[in-house]
N, C-alpha and C positions, 0 to 999 in steps of 0.2 A: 467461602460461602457455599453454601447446599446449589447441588446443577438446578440452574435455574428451567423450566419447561419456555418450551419456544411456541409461540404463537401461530407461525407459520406454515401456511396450508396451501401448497401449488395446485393449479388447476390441474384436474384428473390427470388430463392429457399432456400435460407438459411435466410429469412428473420426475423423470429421466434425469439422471446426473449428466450427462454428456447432451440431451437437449438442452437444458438449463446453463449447459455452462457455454453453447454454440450459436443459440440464437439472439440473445440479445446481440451479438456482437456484427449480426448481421443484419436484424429489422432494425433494432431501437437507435433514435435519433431525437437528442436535444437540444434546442437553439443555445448556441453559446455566443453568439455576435458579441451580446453586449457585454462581454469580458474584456478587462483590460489589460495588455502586460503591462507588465514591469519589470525591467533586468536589475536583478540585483547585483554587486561586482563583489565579488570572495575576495578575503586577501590572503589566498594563493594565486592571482592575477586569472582569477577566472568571472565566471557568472552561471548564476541560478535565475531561470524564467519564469515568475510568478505571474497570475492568471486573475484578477479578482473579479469577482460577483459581488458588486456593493449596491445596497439599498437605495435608491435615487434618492431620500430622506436624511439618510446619514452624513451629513457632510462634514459634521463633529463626530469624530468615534472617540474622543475621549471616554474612554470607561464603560464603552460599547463591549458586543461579544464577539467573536473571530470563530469562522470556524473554517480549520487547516486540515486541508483533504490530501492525502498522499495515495498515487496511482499504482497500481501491478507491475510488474516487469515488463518491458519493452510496454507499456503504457504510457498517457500523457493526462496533461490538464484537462481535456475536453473530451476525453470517453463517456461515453453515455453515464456510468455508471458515478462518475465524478460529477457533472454536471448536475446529475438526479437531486446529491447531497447540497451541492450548491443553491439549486431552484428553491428544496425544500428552507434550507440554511434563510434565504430569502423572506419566505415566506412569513416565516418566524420575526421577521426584521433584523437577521442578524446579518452580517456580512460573512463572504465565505472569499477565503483564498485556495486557488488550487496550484498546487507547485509542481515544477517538471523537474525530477531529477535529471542532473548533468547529461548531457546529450541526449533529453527526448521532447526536446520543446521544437523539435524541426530545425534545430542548428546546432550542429556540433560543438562541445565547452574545449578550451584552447588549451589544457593541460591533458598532461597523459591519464591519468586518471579518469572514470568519469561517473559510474556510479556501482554500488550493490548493495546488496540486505542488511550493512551492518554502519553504512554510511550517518550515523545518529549526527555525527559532525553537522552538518548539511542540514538537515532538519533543525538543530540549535541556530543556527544561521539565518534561517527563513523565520524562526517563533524569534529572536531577537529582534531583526528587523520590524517586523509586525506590533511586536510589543510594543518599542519606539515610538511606532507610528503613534500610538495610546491605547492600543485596545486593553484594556484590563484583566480581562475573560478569555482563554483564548482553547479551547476544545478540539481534540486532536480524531480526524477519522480517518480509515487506512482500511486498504484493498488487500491479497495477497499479499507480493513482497511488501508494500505502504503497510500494510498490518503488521507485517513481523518489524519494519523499519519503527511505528509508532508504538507498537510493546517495547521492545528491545530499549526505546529511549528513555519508557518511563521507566524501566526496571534498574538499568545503568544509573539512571539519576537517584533513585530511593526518594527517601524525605527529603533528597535536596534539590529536586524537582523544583525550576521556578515558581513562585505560590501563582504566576496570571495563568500557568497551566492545569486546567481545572480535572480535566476528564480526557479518556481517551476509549476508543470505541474500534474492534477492528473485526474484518468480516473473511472468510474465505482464505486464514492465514496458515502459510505452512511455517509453525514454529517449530519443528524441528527439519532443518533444511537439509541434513544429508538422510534422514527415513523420504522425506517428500523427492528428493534427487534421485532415490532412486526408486521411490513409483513412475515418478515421469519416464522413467529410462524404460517401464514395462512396454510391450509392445502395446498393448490397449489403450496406449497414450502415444501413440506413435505422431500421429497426425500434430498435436500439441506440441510435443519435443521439435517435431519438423520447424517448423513455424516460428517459433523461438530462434532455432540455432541461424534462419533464413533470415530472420529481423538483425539478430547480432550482427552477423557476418558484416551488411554494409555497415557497421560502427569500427567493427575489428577492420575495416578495408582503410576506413578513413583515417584511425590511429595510426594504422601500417603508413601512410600516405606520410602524416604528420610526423612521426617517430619510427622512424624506417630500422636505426640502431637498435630499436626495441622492442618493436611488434612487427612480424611479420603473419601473412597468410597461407602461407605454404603448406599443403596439406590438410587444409581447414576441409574439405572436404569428406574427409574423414572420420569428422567427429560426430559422434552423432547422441552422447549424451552431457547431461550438464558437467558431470564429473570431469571427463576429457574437457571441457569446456573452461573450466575451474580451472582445472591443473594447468593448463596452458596458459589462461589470459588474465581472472580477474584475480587467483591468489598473488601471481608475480605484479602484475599493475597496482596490486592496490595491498604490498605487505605482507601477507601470510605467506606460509609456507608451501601450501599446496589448500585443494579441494579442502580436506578435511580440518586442516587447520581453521582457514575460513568459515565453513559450516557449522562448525562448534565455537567459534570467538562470536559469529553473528546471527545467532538462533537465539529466539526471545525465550525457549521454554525455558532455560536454565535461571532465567532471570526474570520467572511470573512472580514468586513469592518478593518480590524488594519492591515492584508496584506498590505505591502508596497515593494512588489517587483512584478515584472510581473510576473501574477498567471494564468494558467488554468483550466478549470473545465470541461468536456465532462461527461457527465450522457448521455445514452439515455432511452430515453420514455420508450421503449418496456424492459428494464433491470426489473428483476422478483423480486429483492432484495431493490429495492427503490420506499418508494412512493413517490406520491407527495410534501413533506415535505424538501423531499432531492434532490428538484431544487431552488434552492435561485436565484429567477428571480429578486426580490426583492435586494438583497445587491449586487448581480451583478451590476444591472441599479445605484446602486449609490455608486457604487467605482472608483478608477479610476486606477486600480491596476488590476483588477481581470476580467477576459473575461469568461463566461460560454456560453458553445455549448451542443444544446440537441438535437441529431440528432432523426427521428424517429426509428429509428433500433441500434441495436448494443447490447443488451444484456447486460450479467455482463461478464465483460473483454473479450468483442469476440471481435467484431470489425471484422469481416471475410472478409478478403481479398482473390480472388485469382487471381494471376501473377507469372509470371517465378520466380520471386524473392524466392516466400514464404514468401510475407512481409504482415503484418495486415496494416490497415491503422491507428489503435493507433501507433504503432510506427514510421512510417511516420510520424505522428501528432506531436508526441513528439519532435522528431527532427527538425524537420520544425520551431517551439516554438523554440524551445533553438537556432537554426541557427537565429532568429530573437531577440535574447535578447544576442547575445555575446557582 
């Protein structure tokens, strides 16, 4: 499809890739009370913590619509920026599940294992459950890592995509994850890398704790980009061979053209986490499935909107997409 133009216009003042991508995470706050869990149980004798926003009306979702939000890295169910999708999801009358990959629901998952960018397994898991339940309809929207996690599934899957999965929409995504690995690793990203590897560590402590023969901490202090970060934890835990192995098995760009349901893709320019690598202007213009918008502003998941709502214009976006592909 021809690069779609993006509508999107940050206020003067917040125009900043690195304001956009720091302040919501500091001011913005949505009620999420009336979320419900749900532990789902894996049969790898685990569990996945799903989070639902359902319509007080809905008490039949037979053949109702689902809309399945997947969070950033070291993210959860009820970041702002998830719950935005959910409220709007609401609004619509549709119901919204938001799901925690494996260790970020606030309790640790009991296998060694627990999540990263190419985890599609896991996603299959939670849209089967769901479907089950009877939603019909079931539209996929995704954050950073969520974004490359919901490309990557449609693409792997092709035409044989479940038909209840209609659409999927993703924002802020680094599809090509060893170019984005190592802009994080720049020092202008320093502060972001920090933060990360600080998040990880108490997960890699708790493994170390559970699986003493397998993961250890030693030296962790050391590391100080995702590569090292790779090569040490998540290729050996979870299969691959190293960093790059991983990177390249679970990066959605190589797998935009096998999308065959209506996809979006919103990266902007000014986002401090993606190079160039991670605009596929290229498999855009020759799909016919897949629309990418690179607005000049917008950060990594800002999108800063302000109106009486308190609504970003990602989730506007979102909505808007799925109100066009029911």
């Amino acid at each position: 499809m021809p690069i779609a133009k993006c509508q999107y216009k940050p206020p003067f003042f917040l125009a900043n890739g690195y304001v956009q991508s720091i302040l919501p995470t500091l001011v913005r706050r949505i009620d999420t009370d009336h979320f419900v869990r749900e532990r789902l149980a894996t049969d790898d004798d685990d569990f996945i913590d799903l989070d639902w926003s359902r319509c007080p009306s809905r008490l039949d979702v037979s053949g109702k619509t689902l809309v399945v939000i997947c969070h950033g890295l070291e993210g959860h169910s009820r970041r702002p920026y998830v719950a935005g999708v959910a409220r709007n999801a609401n609004q619509q009358g549709w119901d919204a599940l938001a799901w925690n990959f494996r260790s970020c629901s606030g309790e640790m998952n009991k296998t060694l294992r627990f999540y990263h960018s190419g985890a599609t397994d896991d996603l299959q898991r939670v849209l089967t459950h769901a479907h089950g339940l009877g939603y019909a309809a079931i539209h996929l929207v995704g954050f950073s890592m969520g974004g490359n996690l919901s490309l990557l599934y449609a693409g792997r899957n092709g035409r044989g995509i479940p038909a209840y999965v209609k659409s999927v929409c993703a924002f802020s995504v680094p599809c090509d994850l060893a170019a984005s690995a190592e802009c994080l690793a720049k020092p202008k990203n320093t502060i972001f890398m920090w933060r990360f590897l600080k998040d990880l560590r108490v997960k890699i402590e708790a493994k170390a704790l559970d699986f003493p023969g397998q993961v250890n901490t030693e030296g962790y202090e050391a590391i100080k980009t995702f590569q090292q970060f790779d090569d040490r934890y998540t290729a050996p835990i979870h299969g691959f061979k190293d960093a790059q192995d991983y990177w390249t098995k679970s990066s959605c760009k190589p797998l935009l053209n096998d999308i065959k349901i209506p996809a979006l893709l919103v990266n902007a320019k000014n986002d401090p986490f993606l190079p160039i690598e991670c605009f596929p202007y290229e498999q855009a213009r020759a799909s016919s499935w897949l629309t990418l918008e690179v607005p000049e502003s917008g950060g990594h998941v800002g999108f800063i909107q302000l109106n009486r709502k308190h609504e970003y214009w990602m989730e506007q976006r979102a909505i808007q997409f799925i109100q066009n592909n029911l």
